[in-house]
C-alpha positions in Angstrom: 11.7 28.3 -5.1 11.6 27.8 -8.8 9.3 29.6 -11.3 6.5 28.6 -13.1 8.4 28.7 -16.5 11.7 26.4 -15.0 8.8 23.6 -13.9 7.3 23.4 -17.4 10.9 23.4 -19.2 11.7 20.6 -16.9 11.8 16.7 -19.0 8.2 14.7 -18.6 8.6 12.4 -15.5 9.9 8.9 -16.7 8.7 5.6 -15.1 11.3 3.6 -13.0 13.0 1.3 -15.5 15.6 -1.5 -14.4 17.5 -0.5 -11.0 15.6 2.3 -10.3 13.0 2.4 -8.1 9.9 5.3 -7.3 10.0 7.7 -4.0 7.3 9.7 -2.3 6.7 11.8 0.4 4.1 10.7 3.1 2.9 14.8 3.5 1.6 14.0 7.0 4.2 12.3 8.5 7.3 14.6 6.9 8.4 17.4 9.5 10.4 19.2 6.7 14.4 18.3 7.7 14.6 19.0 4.0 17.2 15.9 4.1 15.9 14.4 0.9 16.7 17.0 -1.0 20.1 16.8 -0.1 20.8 13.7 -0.5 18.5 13.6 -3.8 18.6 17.2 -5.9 17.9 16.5 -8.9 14.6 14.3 -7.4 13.2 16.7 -4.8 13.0 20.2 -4.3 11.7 22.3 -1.1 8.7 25.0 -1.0 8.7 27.8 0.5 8.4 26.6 4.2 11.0 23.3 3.9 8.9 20.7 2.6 10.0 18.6 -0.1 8.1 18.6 -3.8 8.7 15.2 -5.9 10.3 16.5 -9.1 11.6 13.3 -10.6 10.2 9.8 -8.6 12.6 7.7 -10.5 15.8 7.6 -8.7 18.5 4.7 -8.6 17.3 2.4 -6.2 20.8 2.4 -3.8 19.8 6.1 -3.9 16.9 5.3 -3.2 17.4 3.2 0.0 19.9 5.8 0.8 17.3 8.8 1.0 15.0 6.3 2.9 17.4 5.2 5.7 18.1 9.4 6.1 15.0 10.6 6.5 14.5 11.4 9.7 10.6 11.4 9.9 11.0 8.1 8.0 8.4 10.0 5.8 9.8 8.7 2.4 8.8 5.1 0.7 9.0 3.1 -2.2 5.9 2.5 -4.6 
């Protein structure tokens, strides 16, 4: 779990630009594998109890397709 201070020193989230593409986390269907955050650190974090936290919803969009295909509580999707 990351501090207050490391969230705030952390870059402004940037829009999807050309070949990227925007995740999130459908809170009600996610079961908290944690899988995304695997497959996508520098994107998603966990709490406390497993569930993942957006950090960055710009990823490459092969990434992308990637974290979607692994999740097993098909819980993530594109904007």
């Amino acid at each position: 779990m990351s501090s207050r201070a490391e969230r705030d020193s952390r870059p402004a989230l940037r829009p999807a630009g050309a070949g990227m593409t925007e995740l999130r986390v459908d809170r009600i269907a996610c079961t908290g594998h944690g899988v995304c955050a695997s497959v996508l650190p520098h994107h998603f974090e966990l709490d406390e109890w497993g569930y993942p936290i957006v950090t960055d919803p710009a990823v490459p969009a092969a990434d992308g397709t990637t974290a979607i295909r692994l999740c097993p509580a098909r819980a993530l999707y594109r904007t």
